[in-house]
C-alpha positions as CSV (number, residue, x, y, z in Angstrom):
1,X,114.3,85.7,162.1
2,X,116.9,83.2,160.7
3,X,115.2,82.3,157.7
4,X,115.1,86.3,157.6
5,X,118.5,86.6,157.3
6,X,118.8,83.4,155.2
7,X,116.6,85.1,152.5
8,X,118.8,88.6,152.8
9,X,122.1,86.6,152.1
10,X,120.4,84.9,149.5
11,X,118.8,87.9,147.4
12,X,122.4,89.6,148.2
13,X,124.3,87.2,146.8
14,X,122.1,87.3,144.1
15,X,122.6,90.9,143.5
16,X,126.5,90.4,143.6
17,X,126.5,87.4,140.9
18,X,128.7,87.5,137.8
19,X,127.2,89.4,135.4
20,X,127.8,86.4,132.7
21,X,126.4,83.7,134.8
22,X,122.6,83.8,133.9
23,X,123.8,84.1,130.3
24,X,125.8,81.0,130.7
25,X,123.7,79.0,132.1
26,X,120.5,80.1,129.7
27,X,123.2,79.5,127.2
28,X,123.8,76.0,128.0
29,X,120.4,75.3,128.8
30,X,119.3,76.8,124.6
31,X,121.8,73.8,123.7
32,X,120.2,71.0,125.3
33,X,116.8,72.3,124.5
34,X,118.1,72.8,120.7
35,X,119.2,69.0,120.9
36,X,116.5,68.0,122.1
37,X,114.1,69.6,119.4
38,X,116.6,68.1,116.9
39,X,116.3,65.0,118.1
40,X,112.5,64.9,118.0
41,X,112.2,66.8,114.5
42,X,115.1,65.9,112.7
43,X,117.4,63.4,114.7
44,X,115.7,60.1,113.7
45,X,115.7,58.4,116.9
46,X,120.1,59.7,116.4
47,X,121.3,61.5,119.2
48,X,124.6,62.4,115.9
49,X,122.1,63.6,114.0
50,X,120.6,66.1,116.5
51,X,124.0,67.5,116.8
52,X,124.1,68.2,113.5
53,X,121.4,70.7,114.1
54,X,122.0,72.2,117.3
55,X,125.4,72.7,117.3
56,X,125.4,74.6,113.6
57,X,122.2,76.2,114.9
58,X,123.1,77.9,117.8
59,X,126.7,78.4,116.2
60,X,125.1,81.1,113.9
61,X,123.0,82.3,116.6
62,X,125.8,83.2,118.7
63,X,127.9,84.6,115.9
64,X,125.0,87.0,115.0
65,X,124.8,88.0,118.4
66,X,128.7,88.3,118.7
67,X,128.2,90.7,116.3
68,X,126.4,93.0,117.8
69,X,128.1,92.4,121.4
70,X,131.8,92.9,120.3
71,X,130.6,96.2,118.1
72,X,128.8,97.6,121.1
73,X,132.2,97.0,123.3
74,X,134.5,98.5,120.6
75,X,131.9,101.5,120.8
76,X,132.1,101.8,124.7
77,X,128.7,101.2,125.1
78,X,127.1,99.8,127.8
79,X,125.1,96.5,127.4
80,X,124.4,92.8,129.2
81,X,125.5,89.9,127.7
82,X,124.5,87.9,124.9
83,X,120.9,86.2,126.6
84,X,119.6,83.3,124.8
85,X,115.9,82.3,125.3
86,X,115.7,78.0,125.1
87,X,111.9,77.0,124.3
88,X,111.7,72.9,123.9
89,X,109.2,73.2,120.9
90,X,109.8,72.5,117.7
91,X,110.5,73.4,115.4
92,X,114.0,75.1,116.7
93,X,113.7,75.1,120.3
94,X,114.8,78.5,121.5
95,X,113.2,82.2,120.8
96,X,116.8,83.3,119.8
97,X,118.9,85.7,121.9
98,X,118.5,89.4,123.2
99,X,121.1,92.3,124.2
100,X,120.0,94.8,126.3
101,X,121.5,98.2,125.5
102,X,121.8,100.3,129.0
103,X,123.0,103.5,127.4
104,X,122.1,106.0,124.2
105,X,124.4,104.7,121.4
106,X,126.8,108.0,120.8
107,X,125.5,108.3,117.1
108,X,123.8,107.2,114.0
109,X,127.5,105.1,112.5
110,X,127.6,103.5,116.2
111,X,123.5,102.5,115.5
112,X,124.0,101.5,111.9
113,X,127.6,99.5,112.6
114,X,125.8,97.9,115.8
115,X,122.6,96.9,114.0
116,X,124.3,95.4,110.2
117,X,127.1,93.7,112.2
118,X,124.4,91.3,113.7
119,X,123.0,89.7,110.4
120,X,125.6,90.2,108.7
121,X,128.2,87.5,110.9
122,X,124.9,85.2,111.4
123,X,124.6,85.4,107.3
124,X,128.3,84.3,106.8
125,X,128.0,81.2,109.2
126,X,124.6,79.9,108.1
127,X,125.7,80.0,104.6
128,X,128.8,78.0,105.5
129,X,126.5,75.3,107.1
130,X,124.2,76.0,104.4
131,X,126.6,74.4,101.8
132,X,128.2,71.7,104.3
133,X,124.6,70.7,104.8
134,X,123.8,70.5,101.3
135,X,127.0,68.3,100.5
136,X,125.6,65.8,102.8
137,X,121.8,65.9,101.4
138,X,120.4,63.7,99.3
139,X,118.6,64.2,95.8
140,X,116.4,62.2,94.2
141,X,113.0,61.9,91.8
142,X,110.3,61.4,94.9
143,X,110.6,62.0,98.4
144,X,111.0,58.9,100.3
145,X,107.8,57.1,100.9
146,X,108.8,55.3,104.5
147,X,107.3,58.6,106.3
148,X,104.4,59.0,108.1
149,X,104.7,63.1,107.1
150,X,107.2,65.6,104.8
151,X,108.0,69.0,106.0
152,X,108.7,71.0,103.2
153,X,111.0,74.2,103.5
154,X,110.4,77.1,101.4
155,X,113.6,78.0,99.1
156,X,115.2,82.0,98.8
157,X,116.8,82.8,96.0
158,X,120.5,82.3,97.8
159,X,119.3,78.7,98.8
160,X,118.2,78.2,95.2
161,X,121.7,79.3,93.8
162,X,123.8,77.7,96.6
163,X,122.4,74.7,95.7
164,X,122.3,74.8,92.0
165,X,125.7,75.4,92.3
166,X,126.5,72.6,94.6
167,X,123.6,69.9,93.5
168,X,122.9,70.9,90.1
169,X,119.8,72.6,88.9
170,X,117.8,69.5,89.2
171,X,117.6,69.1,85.1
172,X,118.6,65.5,85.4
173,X,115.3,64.8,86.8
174,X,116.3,64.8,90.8
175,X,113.9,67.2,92.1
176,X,113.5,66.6,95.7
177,X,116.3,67.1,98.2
178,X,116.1,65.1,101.5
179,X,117.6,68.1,103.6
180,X,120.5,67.3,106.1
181,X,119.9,68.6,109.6
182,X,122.6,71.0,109.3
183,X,121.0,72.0,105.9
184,X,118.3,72.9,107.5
185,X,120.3,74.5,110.3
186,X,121.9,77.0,107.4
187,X,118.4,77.4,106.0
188,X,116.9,78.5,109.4
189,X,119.8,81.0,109.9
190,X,118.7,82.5,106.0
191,X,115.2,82.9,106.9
192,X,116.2,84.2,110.5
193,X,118.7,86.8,109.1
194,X,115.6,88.0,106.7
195,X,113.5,88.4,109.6
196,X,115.9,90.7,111.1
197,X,116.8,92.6,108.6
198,X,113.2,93.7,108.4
199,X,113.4,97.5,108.7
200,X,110.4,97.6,110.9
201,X,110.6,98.4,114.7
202,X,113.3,96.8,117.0
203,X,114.9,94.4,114.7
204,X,118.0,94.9,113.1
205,X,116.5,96.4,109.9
206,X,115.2,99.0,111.9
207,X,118.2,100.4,113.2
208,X,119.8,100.1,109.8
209,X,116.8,101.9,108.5
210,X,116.5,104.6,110.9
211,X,120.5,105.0,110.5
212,X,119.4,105.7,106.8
213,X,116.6,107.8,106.6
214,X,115.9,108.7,110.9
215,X,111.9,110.0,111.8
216,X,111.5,109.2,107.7
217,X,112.2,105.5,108.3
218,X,108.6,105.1,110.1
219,X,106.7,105.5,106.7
220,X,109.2,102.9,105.3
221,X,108.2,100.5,108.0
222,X,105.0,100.7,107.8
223,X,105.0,100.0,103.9
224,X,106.7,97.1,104.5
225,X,104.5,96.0,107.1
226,X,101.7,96.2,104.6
227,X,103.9,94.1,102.1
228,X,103.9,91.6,104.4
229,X,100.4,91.3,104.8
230,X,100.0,91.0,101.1
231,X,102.3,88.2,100.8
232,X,100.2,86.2,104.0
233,X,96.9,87.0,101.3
234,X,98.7,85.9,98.2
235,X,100.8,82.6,99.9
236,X,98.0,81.9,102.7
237,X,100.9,81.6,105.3
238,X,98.9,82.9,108.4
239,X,101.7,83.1,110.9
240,X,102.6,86.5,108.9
241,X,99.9,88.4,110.8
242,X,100.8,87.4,113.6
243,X,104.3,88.6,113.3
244,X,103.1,92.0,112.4
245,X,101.1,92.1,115.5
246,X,103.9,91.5,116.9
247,X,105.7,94.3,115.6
248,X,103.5,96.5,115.9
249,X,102.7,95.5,119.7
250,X,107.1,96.5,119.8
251,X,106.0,99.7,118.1
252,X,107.9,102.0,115.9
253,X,108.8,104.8,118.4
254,X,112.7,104.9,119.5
255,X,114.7,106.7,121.4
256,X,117.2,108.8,119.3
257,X,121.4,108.7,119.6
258,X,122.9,111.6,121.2
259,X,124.2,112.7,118.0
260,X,121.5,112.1,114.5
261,X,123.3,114.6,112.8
262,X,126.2,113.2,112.0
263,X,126.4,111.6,108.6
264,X,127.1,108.0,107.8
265,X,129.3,108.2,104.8
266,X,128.6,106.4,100.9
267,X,130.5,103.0,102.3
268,X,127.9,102.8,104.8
269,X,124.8,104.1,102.6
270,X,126.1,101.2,100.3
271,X,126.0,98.7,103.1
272,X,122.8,99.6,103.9
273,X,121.6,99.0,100.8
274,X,122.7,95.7,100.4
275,X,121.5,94.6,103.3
276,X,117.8,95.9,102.4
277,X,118.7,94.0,99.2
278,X,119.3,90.8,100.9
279,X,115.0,90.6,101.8
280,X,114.3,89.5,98.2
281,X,116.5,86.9,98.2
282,X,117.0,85.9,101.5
283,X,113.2,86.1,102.1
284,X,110.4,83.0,101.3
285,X,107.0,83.6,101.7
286,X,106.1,79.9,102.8
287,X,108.6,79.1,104.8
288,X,107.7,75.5,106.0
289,X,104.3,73.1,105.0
290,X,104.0,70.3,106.4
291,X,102.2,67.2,104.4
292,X,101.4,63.8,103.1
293,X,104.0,61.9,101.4
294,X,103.0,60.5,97.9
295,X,102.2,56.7,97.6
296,X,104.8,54.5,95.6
297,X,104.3,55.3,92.1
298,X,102.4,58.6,92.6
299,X,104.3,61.6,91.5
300,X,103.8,64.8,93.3
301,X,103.9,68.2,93.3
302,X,105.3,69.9,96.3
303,X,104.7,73.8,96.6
304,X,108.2,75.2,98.4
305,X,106.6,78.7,97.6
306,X,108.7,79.5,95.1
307,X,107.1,77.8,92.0
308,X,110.3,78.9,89.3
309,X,112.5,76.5,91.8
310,X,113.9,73.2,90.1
311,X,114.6,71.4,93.1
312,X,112.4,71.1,96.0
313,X,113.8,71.2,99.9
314,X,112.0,68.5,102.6
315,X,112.4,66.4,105.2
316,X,110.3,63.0,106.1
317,X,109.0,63.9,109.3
318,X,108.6,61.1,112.1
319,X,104.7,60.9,113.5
């Protein structure tokens, strides 16, 4: 009987908990498990140099979910906190973050503003830490050869340009860029913003893209779901199929505002647009390899899957 009544205080207090205080604490607990994985991957036995990933990392994580938090509480709308999901594997260390929305969005501006807002704040932070990691990169002919393994990152067309424009295009014969960890925090919020501006599904893209064109925006999704499994032919990046499963296990039905009808406006068509536009150039088809470094003397040819780049991005990797 007591430990009756023990349990029903318990599961009541439970009930009657802060509504931020799981967030918090899975909050805290993504930052240690984000140090930690930088620490393994990219710290180099340097607790510093861990920082320098986690704590740009899960900066532009929680400014892209900011975005979509603060936009659903200007619209009135209904939603838990900001959840982040830590996973102690590398090579990032959490699953990223998730709101749940308890209540129809009132129409399709409130859908579109909620769903760009999102990428578009994570976009402006990682390209900040983008170029502050690139300033403290280093550049030179061959990749150092004191490492057991080299993780090479795949470059967008925006990392390309960022760092021609900070580096140099790589003419003077410096082609490979040893890759700061917050370099390669930036780079993981690029690739991450891509991802969700996918207009497929549940991610961001889709509610820009159902904003856009509504019940027309599933044949859109599934074209560029079929893109995508082109590019996993053409590149032979397997983990592309598995993201479509994955996207198609979400599936493409949704439920509608409470108002469709009501038009978004040219700014917002505009936006839109741009944002789709971001995929080309935001988007790498091989986004990390991982191989042999090249003996002394032996020049080599690292693929970052995109062949026109000058400059190749890696990291010596610790085995």
């Amino acid at each position: 009987m007591l430990g009756t009544r023990c349990f029903a205080g318990l599961r009541r207090r439970w009930r009657e908990r802060p509504d931020w205080l799981v967030p918090l604490a899975l909050f805290l607990t993504t930052c240690v498990s984000t140090t930690f994985v930088g620490y393994v991957m990219y710290g180099d036995s340097s607790f510093k140099q861990a920082f320098w990933f986690s704590v740009p990392l899960m900066t532009i994580l929680t400014v892209h979910e900011l975005g979509h938090f603060l936009q659903l509480r200007r619209l009135r709308v209904k939603s838990t906190y900001p959840t982040f999901i830590p996973l102690p594997l590398p090579p990032l260390g959490t699953m990223g973050a998730v709101i749940r929305i308890r209540e129809r969005l009132p129409d399709r501006r409130a859908l579109f503003d909620m769903g760009l807002s999102g990428p578009v704040a994570g976009l402006v932070a990682a390209l900040i830490f983008l170029a502050v990691g690139l300033r403290l990169s280093t550049v030179s002919p061959v990749p150092p050869v004191d490492k057991t393994s080299c993780v090479t990152f795949g470059a967008p067309l925006v990392m390309q340009w960022l760092t021609r424009a900070i580096l140099g295009d790589g003419s003077d014969g410096a082609r490979f860029v040893l890759l700061h960890p917050c370099a390669i925090a930036g780079w993981t919020g690029l690739f991450v913003t891509s991802l969700n501006l996918m207009p497929v599904a549940q991610l961001d893209g889709g509610h820009v893209i159902y904003a856009l064109l509504r019940k027309r925006s599933t044949v859109f999704s599934y074209v560029v779901l079929a893109i995508v499994c082109v590019v996993a032919v053409l590149y032979r990046f397997w983990g592309w199929f598995l993201l479509v499963a994955i996207l198609v296990w979400l599936g493409f039905k949704r439920q509608p505002t409470r108002d469709d009808s009501r038009p978004l406006g040219t700014f917002r068509v505009v936006c839109g647009i741009l944002a789709l536009a971001y995929l080309p150039i935001g988007f790498t088809p091989r986004p990390v390899m991982v191989s042999d470094p090249p003996k002394p003397g032996v020049e080599r040819a690292f693929d970052a899957g995109a062949e026109s780049a000058a400059l190749v991005f890696h990291i010596g990797l610790q085995r």
